[in-house]
N, CA, C and O atoms as CSV, one atom per row, in Angstrom:
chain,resi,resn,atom,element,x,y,z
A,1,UNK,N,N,0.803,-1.194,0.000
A,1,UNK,CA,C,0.000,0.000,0.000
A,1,UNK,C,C,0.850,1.263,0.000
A,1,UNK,O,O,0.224,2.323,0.015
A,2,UNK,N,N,2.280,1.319,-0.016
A,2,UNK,CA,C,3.025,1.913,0.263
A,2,UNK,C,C,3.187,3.309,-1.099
A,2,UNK,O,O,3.859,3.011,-2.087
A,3,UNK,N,N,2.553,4.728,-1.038
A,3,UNK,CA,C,2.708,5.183,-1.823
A,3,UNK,C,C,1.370,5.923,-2.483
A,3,UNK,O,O,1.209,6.959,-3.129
A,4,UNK,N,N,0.510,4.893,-2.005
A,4,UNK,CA,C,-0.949,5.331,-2.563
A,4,UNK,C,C,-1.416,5.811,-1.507
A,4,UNK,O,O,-1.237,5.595,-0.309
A,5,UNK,N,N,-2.472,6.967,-2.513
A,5,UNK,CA,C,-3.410,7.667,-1.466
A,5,UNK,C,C,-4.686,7.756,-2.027
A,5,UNK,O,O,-4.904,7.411,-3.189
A,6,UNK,N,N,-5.526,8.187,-1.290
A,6,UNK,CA,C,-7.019,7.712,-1.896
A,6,UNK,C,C,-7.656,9.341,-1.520
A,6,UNK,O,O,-7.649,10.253,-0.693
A,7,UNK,N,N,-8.189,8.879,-2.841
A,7,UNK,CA,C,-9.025,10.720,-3.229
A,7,UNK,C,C,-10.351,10.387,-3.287
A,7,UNK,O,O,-10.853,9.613,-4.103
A,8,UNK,N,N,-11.114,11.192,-2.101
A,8,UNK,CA,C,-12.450,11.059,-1.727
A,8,UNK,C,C,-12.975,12.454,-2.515
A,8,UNK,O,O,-12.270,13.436,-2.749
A,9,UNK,N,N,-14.499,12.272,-2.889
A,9,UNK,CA,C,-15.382,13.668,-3.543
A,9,UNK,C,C,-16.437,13.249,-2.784
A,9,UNK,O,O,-17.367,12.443,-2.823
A,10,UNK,N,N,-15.594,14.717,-1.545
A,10,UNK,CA,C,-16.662,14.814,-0.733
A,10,UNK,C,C,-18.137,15.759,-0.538
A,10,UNK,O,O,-18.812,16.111,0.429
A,11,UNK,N,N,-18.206,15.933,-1.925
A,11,UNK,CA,C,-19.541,16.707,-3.216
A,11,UNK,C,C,-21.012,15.315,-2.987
A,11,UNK,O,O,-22.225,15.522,-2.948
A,12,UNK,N,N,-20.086,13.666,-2.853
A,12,UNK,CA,C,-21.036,12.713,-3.677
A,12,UNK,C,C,-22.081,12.697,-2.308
A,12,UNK,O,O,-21.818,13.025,-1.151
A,13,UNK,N,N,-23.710,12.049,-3.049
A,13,UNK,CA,C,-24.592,11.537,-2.210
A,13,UNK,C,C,-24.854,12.852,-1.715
A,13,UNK,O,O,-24.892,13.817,-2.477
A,14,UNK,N,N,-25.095,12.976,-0.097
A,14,UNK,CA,C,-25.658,14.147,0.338
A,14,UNK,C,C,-24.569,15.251,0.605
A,14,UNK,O,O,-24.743,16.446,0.845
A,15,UNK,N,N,-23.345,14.502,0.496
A,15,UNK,CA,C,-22.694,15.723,0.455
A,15,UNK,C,C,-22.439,16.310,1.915
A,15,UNK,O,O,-22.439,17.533,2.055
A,16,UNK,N,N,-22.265,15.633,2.796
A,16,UNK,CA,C,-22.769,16.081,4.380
A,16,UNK,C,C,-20.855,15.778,4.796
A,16,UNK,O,O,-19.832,15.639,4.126
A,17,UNK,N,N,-21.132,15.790,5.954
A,17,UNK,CA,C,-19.757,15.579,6.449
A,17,UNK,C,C,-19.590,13.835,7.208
A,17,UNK,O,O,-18.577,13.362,7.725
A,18,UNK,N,N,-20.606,13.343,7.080
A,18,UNK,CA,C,-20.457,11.735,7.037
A,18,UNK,C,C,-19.088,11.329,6.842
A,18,UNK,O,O,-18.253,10.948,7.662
A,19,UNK,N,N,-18.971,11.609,4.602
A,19,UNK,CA,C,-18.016,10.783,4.555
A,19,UNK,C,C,-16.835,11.550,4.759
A,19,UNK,O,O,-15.812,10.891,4.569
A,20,UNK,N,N,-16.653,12.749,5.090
A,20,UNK,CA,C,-15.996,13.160,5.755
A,20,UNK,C,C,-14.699,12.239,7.454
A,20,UNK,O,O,-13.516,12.030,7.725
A,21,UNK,N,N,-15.945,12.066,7.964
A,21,UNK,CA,C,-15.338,11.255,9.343
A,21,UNK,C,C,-15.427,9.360,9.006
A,21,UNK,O,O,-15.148,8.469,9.808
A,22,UNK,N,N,-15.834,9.229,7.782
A,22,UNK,CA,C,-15.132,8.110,7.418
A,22,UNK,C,C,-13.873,7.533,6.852
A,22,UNK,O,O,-13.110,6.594,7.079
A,23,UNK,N,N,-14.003,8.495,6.036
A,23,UNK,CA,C,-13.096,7.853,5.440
A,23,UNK,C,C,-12.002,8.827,6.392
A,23,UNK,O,O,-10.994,8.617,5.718
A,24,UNK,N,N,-11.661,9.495,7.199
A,24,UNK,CA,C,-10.828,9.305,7.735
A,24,UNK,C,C,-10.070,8.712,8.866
A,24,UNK,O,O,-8.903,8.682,9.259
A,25,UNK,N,N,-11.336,8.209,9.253
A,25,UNK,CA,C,-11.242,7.251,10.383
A,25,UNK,C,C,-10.631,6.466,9.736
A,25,UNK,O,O,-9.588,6.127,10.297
A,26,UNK,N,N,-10.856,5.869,8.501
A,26,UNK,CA,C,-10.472,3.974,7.698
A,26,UNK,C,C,-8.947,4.860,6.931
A,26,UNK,O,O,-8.046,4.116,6.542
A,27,UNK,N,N,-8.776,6.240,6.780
A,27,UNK,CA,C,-7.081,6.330,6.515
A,27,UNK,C,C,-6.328,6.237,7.678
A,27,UNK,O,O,-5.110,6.078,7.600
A,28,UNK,N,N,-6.949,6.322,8.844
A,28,UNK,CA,C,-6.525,6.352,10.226
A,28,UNK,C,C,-6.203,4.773,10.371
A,28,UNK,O,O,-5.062,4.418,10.668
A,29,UNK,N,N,-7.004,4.048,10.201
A,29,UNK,CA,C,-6.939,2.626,10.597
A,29,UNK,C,C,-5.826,1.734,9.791
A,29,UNK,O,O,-5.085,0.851,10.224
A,30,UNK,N,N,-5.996,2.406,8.134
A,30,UNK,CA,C,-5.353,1.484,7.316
A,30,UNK,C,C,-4.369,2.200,7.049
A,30,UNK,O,O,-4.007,1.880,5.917
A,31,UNK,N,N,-3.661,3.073,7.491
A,31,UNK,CA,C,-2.528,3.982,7.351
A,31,UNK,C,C,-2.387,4.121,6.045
A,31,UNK,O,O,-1.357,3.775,5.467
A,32,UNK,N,N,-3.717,4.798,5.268
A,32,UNK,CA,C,-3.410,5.073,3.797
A,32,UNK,C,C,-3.590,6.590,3.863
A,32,UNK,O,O,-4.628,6.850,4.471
A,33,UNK,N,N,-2.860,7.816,3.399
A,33,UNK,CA,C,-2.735,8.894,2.917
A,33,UNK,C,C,-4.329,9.205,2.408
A,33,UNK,O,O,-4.951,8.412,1.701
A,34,UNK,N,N,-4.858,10.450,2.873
A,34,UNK,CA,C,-6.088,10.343,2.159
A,34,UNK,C,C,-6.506,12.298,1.812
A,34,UNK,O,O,-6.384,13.119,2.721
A,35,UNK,N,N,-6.997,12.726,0.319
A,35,UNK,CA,C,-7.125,14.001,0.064
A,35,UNK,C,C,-8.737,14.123,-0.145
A,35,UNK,O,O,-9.297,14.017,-1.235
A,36,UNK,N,N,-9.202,14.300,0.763
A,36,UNK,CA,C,-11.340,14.869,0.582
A,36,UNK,C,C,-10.839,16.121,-0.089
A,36,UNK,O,O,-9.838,16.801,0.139
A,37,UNK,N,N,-11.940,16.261,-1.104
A,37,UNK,CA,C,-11.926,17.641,-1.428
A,37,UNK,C,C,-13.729,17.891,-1.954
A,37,UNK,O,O,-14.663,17.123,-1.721
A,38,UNK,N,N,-13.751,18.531,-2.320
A,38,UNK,CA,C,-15.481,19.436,-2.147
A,38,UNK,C,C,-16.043,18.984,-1.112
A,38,UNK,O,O,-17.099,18.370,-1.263
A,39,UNK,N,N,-15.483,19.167,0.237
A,39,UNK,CA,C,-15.845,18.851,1.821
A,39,UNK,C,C,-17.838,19.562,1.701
A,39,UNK,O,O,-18.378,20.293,0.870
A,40,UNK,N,N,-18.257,19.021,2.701
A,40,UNK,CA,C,-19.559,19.394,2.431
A,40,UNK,C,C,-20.366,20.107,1.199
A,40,UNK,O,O,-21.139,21.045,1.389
A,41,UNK,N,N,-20.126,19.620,0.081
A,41,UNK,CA,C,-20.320,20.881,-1.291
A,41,UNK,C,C,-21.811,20.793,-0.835
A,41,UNK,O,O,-22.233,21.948,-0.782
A,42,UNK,N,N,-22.959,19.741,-0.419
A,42,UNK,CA,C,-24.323,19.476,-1.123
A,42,UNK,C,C,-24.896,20.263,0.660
A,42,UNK,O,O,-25.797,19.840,1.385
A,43,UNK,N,N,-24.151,21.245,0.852
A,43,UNK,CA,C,-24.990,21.893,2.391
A,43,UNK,C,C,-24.827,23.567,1.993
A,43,UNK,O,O,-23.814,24.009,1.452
A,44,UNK,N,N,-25.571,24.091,2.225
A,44,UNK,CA,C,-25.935,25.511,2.118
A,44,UNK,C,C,-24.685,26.578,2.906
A,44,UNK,O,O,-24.680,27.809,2.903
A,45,UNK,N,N,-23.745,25.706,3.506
A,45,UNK,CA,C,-22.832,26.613,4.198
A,45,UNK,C,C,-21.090,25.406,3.926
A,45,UNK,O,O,-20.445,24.828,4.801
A,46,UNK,N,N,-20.917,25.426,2.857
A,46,UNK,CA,C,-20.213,24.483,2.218
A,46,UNK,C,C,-18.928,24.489,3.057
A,46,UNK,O,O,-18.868,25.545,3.685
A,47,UNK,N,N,-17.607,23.480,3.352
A,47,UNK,CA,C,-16.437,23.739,4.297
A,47,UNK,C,C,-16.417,22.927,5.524
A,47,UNK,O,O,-17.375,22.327,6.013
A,48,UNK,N,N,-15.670,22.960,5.795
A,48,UNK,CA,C,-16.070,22.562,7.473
A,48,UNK,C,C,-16.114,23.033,8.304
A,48,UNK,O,O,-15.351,23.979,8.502
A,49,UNK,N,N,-17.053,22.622,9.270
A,49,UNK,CA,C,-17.441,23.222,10.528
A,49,UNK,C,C,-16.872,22.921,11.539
A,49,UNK,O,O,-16.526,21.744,11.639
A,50,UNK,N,N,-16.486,24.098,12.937
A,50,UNK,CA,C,-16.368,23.565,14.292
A,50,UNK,C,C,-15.865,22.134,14.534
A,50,UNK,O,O,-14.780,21.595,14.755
A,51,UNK,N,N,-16.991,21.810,14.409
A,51,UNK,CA,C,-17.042,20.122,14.798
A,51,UNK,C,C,-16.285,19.010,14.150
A,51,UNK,O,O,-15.720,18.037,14.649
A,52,UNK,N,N,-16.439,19.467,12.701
A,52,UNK,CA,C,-15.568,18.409,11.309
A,52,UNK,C,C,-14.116,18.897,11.870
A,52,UNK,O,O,-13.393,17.991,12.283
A,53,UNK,N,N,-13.581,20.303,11.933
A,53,UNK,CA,C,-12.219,20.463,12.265
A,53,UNK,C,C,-11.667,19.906,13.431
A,53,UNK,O,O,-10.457,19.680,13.393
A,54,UNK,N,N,-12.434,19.567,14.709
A,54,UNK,CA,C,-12.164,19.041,15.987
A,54,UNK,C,C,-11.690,17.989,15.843
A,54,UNK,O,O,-10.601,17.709,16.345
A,55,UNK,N,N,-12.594,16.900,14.910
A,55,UNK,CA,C,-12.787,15.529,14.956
A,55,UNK,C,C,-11.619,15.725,14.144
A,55,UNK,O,O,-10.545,15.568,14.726
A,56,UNK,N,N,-11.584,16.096,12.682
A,56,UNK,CA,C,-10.029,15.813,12.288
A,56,UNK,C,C,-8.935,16.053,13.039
A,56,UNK,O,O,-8.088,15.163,13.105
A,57,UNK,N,N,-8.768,17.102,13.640
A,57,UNK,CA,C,-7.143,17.278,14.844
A,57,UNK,C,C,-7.576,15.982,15.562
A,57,UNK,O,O,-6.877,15.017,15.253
A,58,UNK,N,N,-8.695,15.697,16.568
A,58,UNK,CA,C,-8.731,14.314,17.127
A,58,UNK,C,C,-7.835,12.805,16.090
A,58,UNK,O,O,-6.960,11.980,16.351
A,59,UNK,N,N,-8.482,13.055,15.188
A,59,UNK,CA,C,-7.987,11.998,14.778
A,59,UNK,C,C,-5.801,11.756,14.054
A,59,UNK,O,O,-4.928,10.956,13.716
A,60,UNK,N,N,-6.121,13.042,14.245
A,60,UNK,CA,C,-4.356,13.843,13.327
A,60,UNK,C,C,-3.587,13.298,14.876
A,60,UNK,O,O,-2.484,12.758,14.801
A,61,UNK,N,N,-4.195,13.467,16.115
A,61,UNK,CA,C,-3.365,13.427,17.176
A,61,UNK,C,C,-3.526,11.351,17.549
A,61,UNK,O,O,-2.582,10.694,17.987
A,62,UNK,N,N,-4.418,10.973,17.340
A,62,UNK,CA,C,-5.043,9.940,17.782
A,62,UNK,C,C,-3.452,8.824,16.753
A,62,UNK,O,O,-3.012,7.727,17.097
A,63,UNK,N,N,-3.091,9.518,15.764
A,63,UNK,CA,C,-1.952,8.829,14.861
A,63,UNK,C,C,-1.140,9.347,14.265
A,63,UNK,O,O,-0.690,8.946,13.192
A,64,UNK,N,N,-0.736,10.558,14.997
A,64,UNK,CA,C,0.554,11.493,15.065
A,64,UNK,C,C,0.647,11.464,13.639
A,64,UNK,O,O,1.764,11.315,13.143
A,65,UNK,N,N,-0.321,11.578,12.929
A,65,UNK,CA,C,-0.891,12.228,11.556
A,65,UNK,C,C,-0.092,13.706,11.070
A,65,UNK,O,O,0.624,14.279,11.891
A,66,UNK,N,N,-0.228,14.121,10.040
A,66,UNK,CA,C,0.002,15.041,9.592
A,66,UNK,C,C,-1.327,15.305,8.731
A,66,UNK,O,O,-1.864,14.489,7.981
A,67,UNK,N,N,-1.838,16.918,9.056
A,67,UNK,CA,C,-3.000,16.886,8.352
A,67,UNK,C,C,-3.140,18.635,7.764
A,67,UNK,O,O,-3.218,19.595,8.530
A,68,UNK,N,N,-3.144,18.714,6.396
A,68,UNK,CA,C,-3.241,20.486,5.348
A,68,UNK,C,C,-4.249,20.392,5.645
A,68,UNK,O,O,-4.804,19.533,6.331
A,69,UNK,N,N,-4.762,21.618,4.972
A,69,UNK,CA,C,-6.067,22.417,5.164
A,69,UNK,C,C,-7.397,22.503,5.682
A,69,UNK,O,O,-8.496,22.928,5.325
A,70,UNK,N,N,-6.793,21.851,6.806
A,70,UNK,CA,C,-7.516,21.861,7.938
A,70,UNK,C,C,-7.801,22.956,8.650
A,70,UNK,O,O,-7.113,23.250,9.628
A,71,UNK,N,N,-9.451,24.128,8.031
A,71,UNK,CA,C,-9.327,25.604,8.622
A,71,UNK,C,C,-11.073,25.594,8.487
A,71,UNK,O,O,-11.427,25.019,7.458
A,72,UNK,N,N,-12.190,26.106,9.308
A,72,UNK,CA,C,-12.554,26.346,9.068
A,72,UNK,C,C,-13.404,27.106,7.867
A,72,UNK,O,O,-13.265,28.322,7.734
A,73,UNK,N,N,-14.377,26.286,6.906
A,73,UNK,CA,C,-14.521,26.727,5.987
A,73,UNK,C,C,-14.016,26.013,4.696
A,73,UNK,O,O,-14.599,25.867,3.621
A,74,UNK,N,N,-12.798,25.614,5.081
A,74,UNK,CA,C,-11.946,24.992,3.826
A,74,UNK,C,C,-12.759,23.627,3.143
A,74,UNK,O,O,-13.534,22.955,3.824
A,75,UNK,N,N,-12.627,23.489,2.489
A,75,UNK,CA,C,-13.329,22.569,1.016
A,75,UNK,C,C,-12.172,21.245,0.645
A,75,UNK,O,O,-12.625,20.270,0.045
A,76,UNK,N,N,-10.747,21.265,1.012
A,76,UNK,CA,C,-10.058,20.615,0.995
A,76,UNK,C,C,-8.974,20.239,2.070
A,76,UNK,O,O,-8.239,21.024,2.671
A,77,UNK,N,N,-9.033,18.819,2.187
A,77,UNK,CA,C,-7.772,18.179,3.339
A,77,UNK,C,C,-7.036,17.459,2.786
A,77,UNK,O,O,-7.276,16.613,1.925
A,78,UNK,N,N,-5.960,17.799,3.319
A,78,UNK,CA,C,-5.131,15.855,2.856
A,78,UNK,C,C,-4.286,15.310,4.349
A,78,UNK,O,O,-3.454,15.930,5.012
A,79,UNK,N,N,-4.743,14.198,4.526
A,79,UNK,CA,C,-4.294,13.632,5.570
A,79,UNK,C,C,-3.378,12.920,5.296
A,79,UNK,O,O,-3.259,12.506,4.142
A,80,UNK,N,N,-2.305,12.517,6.477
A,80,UNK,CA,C,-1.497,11.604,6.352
A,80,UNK,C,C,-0.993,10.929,7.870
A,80,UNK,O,O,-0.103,11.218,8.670
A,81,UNK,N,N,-1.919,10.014,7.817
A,81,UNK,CA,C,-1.488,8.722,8.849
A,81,UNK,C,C,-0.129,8.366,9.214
A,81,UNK,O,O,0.723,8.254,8.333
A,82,UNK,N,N,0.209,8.137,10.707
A,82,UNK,CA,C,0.901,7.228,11.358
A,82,UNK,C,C,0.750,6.287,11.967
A,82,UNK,O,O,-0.248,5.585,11.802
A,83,UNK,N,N,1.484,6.065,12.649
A,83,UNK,CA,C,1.067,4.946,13.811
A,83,UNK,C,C,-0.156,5.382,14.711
A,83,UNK,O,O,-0.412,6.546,15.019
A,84,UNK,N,N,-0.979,4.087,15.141
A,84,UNK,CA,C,-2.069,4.908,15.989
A,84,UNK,C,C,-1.618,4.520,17.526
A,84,UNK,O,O,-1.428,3.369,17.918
A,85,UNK,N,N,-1.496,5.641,18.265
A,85,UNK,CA,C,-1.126,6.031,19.509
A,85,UNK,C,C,-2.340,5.469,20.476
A,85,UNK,O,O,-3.516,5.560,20.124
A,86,UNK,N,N,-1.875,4.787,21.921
A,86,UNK,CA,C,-2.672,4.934,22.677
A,86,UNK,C,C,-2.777,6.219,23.793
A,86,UNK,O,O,-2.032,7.198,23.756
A,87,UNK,N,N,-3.965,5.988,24.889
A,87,UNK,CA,C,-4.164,7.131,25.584
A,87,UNK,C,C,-5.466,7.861,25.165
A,87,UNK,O,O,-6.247,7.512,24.280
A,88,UNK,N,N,-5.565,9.217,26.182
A,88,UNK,CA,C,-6.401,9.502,26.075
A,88,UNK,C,C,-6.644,10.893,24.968
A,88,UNK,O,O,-5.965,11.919,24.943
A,89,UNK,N,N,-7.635,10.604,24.237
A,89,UNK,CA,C,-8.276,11.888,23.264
A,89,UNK,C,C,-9.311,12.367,23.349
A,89,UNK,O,O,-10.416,11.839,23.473
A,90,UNK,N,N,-8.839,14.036,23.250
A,90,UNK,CA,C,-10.247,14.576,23.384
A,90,UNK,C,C,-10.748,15.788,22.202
A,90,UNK,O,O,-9.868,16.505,21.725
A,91,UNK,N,N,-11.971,15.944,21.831
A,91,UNK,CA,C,-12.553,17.084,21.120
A,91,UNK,C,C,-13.134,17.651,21.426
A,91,UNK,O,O,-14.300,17.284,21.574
A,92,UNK,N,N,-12.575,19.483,21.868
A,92,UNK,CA,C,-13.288,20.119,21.889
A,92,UNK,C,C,-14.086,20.742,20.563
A,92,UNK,O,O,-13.458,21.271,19.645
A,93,UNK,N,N,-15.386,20.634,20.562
A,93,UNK,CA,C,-15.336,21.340,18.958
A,93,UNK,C,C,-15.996,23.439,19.429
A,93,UNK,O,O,-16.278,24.217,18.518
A,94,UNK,N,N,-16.074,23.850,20.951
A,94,UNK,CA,C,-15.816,24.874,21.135
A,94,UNK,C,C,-17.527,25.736,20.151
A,94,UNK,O,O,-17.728,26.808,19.581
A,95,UNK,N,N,-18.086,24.910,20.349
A,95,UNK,CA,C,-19.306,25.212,19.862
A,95,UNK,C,C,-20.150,24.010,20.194
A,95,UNK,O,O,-19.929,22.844,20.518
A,96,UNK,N,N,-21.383,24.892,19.947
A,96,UNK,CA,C,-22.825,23.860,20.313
A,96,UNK,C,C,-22.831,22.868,19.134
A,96,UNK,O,O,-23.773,22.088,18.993
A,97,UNK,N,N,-21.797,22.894,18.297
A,97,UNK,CA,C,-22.169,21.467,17.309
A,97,UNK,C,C,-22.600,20.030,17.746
A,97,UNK,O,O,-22.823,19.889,18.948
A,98,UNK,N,N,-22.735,19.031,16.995
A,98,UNK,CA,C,-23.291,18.039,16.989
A,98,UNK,C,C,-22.107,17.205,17.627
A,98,UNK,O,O,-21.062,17.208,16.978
A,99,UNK,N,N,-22.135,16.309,19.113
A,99,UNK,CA,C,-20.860,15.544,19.376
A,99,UNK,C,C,-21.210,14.243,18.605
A,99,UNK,O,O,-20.184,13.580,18.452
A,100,UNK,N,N,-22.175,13.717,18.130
A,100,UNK,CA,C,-22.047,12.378,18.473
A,100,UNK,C,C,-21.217,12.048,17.215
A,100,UNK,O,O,-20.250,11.310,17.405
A,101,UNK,N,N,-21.416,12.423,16.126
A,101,UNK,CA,C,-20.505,12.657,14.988
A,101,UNK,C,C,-19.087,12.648,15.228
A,101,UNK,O,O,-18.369,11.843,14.634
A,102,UNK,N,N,-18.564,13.588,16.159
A,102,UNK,CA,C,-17.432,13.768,16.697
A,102,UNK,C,C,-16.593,12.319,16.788
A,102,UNK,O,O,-15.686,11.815,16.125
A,103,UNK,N,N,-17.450,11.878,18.072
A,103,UNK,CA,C,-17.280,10.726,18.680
A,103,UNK,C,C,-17.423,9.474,17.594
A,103,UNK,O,O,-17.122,8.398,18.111
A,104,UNK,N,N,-17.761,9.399,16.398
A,104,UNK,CA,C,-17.890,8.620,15.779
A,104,UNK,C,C,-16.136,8.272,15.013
A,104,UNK,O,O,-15.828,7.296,14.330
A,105,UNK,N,N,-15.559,9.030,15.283
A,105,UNK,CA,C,-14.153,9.588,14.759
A,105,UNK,C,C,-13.225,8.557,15.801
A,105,UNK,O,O,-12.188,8.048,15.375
A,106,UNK,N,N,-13.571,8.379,16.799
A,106,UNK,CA,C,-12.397,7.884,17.656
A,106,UNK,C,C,-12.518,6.154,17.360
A,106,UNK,O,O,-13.487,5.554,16.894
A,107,UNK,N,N,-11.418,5.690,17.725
A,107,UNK,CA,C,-11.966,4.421,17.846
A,107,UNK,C,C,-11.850,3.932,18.829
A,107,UNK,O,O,-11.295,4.356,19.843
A,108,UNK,N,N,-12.632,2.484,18.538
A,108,UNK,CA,C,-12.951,1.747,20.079
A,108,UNK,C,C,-11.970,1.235,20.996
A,108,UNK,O,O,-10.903,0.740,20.632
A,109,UNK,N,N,-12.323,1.354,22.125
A,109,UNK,CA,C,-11.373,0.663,23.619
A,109,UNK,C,C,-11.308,-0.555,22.742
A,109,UNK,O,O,-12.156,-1.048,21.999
A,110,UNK,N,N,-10.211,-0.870,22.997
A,110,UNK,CA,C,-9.798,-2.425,23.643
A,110,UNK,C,C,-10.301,-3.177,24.404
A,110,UNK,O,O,-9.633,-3.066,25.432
A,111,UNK,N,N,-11.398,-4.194,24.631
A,111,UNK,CA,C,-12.021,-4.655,25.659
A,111,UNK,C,C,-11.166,-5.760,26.657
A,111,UNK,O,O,-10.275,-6.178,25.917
A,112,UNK,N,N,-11.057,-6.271,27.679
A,112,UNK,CA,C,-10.379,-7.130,28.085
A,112,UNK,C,C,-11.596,-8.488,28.387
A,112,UNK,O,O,-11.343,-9.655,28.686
A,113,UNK,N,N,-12.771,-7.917,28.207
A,113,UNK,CA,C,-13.785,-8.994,28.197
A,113,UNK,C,C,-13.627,-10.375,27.734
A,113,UNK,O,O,-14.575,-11.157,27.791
């Protein structure tokens, strides 16, 4: 996998910030390089919000990531995965936005069950 990166159009379907916190969760997981671009195009206030920028630094820190244009507003990211770190993470998104979305970004404990 070494080399490739995967280009999301984040314009398709509703256009929301869904696939936004997917597919970076799964570049997070599968340590593949990943560039969204038309970030929310199909919403009346196009970019990302508060909340989308939180969850990405969450996840940039969650795997000592490197992550561009990551700004309020902005229409384009490109991430780039590391190793995923344990410990604790947190998002503030510093507004009344939506957490559960947020939280959809982290991944799961380890159970010892």
């Amino acid at each position: 996998m070494e080399g490739q990166r995967v280009e999301v159009d984040g314009g398709i379907m509703e256009g929301g910030g869904q696939i936004l916190r997917v597919s970076t969760a799964l570049s997070c997981l599968l340590g593949l390089p990943l560039r969204v671009q038309k970030i929310r195009a199909g919403r009346s206030t196009p970019g990302l919000r508060p909340q989308h920028l939180s969850g990405l630094e969450m996840v940039r820190d969650l795997c000592g990531g490197h992550l561009e244009g990551a700004e309020i507003g902005s229409t384009e990211i490109t991430f780039t995965p590391e190793k995923i770190r344990g410990g604790v993470h947190t998002a503030d998104t510093k507004t009344a936005g939506f957490q559960c979305p947020v939280s959809c970004l982290r991944l799961p404990r380890r159970s010892s069950v």
